[in-house]
C-alpha positions as CSV (number, residue, x, y, z in Angstrom):
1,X,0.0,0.0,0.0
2,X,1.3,3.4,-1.0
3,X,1.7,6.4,1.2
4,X,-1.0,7.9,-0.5
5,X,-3.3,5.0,0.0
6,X,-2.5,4.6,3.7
7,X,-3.6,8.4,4.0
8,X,-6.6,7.7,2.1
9,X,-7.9,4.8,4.1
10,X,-7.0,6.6,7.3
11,X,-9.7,9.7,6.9
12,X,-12.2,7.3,5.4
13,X,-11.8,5.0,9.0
14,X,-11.3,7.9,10.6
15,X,-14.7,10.0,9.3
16,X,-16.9,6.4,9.6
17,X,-16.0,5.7,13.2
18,X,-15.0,9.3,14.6
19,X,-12.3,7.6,16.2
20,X,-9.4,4.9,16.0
21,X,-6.2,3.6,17.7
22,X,-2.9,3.3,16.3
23,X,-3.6,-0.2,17.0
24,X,-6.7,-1.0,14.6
25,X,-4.7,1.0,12.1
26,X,-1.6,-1.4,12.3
27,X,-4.3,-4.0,11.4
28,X,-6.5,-2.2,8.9
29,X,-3.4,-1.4,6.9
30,X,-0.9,-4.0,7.5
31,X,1.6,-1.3,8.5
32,X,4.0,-1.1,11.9
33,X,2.8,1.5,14.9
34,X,6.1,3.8,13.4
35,X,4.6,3.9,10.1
36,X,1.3,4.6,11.3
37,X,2.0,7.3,13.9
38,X,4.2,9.1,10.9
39,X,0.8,9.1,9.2
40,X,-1.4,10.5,11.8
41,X,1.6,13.3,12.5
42,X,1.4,13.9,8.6
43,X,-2.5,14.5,8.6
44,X,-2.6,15.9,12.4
45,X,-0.6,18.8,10.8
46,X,-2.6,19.3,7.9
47,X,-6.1,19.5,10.5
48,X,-7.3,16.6,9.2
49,X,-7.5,14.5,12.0
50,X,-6.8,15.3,15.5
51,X,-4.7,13.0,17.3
52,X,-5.5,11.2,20.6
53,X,-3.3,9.4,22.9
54,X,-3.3,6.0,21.3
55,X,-4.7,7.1,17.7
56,X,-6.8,9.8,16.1
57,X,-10.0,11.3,16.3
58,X,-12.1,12.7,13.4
59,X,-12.2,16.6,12.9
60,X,-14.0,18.3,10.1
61,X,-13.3,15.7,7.6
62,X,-16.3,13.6,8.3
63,X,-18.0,14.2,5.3
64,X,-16.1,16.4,2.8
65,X,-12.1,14.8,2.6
66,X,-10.4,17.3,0.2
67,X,-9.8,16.1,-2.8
68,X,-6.2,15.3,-3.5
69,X,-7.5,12.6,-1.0
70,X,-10.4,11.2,-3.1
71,X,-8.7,10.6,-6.5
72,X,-8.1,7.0,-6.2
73,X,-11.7,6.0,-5.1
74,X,-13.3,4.3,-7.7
75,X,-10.6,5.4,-10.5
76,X,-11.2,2.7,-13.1
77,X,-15.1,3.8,-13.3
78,X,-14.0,7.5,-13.5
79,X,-11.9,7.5,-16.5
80,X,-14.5,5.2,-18.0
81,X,-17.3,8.4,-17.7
82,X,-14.4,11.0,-18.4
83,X,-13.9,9.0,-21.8
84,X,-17.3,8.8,-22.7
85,X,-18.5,12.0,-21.6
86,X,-15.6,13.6,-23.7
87,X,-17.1,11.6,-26.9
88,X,-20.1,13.8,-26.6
89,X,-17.9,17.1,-26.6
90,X,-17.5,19.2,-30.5
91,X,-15.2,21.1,-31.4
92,X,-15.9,25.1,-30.6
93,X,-18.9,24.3,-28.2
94,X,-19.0,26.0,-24.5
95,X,-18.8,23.0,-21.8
96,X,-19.3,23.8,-18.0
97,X,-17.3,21.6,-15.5
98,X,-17.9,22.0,-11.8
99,X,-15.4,20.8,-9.8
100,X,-14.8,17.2,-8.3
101,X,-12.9,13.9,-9.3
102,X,-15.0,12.4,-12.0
103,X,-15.2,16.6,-14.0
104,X,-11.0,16.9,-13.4
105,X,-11.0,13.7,-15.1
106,X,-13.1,14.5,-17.7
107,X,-11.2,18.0,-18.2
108,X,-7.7,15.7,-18.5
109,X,-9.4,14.1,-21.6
110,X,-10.6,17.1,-22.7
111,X,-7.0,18.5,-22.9
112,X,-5.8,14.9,-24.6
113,X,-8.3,14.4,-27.1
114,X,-7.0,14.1,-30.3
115,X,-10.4,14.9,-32.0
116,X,-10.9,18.4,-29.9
117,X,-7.3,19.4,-30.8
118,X,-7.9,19.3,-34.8
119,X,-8.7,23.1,-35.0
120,X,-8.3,22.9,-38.7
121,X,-12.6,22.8,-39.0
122,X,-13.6,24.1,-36.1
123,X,-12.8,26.6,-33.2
124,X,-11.5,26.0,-29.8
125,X,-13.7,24.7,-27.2
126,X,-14.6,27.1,-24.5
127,X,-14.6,25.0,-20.9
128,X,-16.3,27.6,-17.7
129,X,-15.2,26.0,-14.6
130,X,-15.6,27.0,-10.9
131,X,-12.6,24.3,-10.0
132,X,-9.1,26.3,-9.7
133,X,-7.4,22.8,-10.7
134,X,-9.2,22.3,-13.2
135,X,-8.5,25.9,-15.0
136,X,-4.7,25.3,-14.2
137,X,-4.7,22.1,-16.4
138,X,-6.6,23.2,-19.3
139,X,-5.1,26.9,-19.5
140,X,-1.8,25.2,-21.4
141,X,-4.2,23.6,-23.8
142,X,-4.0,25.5,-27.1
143,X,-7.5,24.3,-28.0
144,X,-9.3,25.3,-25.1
145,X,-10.1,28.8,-24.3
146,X,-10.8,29.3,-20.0
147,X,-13.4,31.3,-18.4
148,X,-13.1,31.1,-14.4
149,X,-15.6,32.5,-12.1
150,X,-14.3,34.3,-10.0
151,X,-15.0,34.0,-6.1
152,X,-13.7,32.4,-2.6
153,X,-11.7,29.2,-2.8
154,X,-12.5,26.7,-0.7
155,X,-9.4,24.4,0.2
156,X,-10.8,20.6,0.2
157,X,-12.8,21.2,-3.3
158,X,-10.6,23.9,-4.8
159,X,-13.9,25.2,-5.9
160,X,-14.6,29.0,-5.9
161,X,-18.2,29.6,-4.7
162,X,-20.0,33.1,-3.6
163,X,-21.0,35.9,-5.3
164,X,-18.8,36.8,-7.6
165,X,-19.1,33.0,-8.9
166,X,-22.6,33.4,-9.3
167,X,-22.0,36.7,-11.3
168,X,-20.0,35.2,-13.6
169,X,-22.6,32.2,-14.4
170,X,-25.4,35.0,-15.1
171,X,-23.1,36.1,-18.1
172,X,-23.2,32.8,-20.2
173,X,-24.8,30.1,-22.2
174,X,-23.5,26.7,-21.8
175,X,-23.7,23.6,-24.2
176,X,-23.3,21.1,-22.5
177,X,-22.8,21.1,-18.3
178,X,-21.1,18.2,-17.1
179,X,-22.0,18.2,-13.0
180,X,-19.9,15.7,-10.7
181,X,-22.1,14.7,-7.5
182,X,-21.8,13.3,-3.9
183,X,-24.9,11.6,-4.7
184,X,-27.8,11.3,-6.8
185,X,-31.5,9.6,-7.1
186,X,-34.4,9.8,-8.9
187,X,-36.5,11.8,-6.2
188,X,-33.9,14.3,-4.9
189,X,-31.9,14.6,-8.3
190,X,-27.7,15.3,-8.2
191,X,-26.7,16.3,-5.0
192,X,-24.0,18.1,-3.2
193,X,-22.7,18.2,0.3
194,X,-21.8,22.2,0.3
195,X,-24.4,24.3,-0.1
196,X,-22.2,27.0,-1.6
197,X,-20.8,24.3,-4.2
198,X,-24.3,23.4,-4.8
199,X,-25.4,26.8,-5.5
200,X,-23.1,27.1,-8.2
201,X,-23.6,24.0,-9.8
202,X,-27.3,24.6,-9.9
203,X,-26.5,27.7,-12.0
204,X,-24.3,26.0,-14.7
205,X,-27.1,24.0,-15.0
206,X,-29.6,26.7,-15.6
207,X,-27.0,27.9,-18.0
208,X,-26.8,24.9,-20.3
209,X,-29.0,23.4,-22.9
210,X,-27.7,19.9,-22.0
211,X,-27.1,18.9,-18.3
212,X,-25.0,15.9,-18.1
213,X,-24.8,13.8,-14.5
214,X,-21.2,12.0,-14.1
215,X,-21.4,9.8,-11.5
216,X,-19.7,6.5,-10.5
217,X,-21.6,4.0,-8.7
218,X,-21.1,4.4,-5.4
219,X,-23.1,8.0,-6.2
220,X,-26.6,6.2,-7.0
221,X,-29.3,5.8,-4.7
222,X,-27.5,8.1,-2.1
223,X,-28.6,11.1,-0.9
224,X,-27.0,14.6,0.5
225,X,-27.3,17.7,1.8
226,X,-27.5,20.1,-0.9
227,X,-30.3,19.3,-4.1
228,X,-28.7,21.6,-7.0
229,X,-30.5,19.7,-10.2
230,X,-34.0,18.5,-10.4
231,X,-34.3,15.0,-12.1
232,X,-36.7,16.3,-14.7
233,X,-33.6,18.7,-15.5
234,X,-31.0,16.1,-16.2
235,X,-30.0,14.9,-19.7
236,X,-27.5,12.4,-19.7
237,X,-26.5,10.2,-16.3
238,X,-23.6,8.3,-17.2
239,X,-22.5,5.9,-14.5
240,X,-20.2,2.4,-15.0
241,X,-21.1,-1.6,-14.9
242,X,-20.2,-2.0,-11.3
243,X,-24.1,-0.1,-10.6
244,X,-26.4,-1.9,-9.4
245,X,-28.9,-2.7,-12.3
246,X,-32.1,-2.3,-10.2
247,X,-30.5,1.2,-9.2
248,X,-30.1,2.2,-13.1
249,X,-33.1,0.9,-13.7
250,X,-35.4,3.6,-11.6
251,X,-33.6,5.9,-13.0
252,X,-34.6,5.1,-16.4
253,X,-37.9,4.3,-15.4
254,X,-38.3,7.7,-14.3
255,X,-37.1,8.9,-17.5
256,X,-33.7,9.7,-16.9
257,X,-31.5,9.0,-19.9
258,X,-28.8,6.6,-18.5
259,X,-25.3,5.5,-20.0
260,X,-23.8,2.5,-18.6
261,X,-19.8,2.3,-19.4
């Protein structure tokens, strides 16, 4: 197990049973008590955790883990939708990414694909994105021109949410929206867990003729804090195999357009 994994696996214990020993961990990741203490120093100093005598206690991570810390969850299934939602993408058309794992993925294929990069017939695709990660990869991309809201950064997401964000979303027509969730169901539609996030997804949605749910499957069924996207509202949910089939199934039944990749 890599660092990176260890760290993983520690908030996710850590934000299900609000507390744990050095001990447990040892077990859960088949690591020694040195290795495991580094880790808890290492995540103790970024206020993720707070440690205890004996181990670690959950702080505000319990339900939003920032998101250098979320990029190996389900990582097969999210290139899977970033490919396929990038096949839907034209050459000169406006896309809107919020921010989120499954949308930075989908922005890396946007900057790689070789069909978006032939300018010779068309112009260069406009991406609007709230996600400062997301702007920073595609701004080197010579066929894609960036519009960034503006607004306040918030460190686990790197989104920018408030005000100014909202101004910005005001001022433009989208194509296509492509809206990463924390969860998503056929009564409650995509969901967030920040109500500021939310607020600004919800708007890229107004803004776009085609609203496109990316979500992997450990997203359906669930529910969250923070409704931004009615279900009525959403075009495209494009989801991967490892769903449950009775989950796809309602949503289709409810009319929701569903790919399965």
């Amino acid at each position: 197990m890599t660092r990176h994994d260890r760290l993983t696996r520690i908030l996710e214990l850590a934000s299900e049973r609000g507390e744990i020993s050095v001990h447990a961990l040892v077990e859960e990741l088949d690591a020694s008590p040195a290795t495991v203490r580094r880790d808890l120093d290492e995540l103790a100093t970024q206020q993720l955790i707070t440690r205890t005598r004996g181990g670690a206690r959950a702080s505000a991570i319990a339900y939003d883990l920032p998101l250098k810390y979320k990029t190996a969850r389900q990582a097969d299934e999210k290139q899977r939708i970033a490919a396929h939602a990038v096949s839907l993408v034209g050459p000169g058309q406006v896309i809107g990414l919020n921010g989120g794992t499954t949308t930075t993925l989908v922005a890396e294929s946007i900057a790689t694909e070789p069909h978006l990069q032939d300018l010779r017939h068309g112009e260069r695709l406009t991406v609007v994105t709230n996600a400062l990660n997301i702007a920073h990869d595609l701004t080197v991309r010579q066929h894609v021109r960036i519009i960034l809201t503006g607004g306040t950064a918030r460190t686990r997401s790197y989104e920018l949410v408030g005000p100014l964000a909202v101004h910005t979303l005001t001022q433009v027509t989208l194509d296509i929206a492509f809206l990463g969730v924390n969860a998503v169901d056929v009564e409650h539609g995509a969901m967030g867990h920040h109500e500021g996030e939310a607020a600004i997804s919800r708007l890229m949605a107004e803004a776009a003729r085609r609203v496109v749910v990316v979500a992997d499957s450990s997203k359906l069924g669930r529910t969250a804090l923070a409704p931004f996207v009615e279900p009525r509202r959403v075009d495209l949910l494009i989801t991967t195999t490892e769903a449950d089939p009775a989950a796809v199934d309602t949503f289709r039944d409810a009319g929701i357009d569903v790919a399965v990749v």
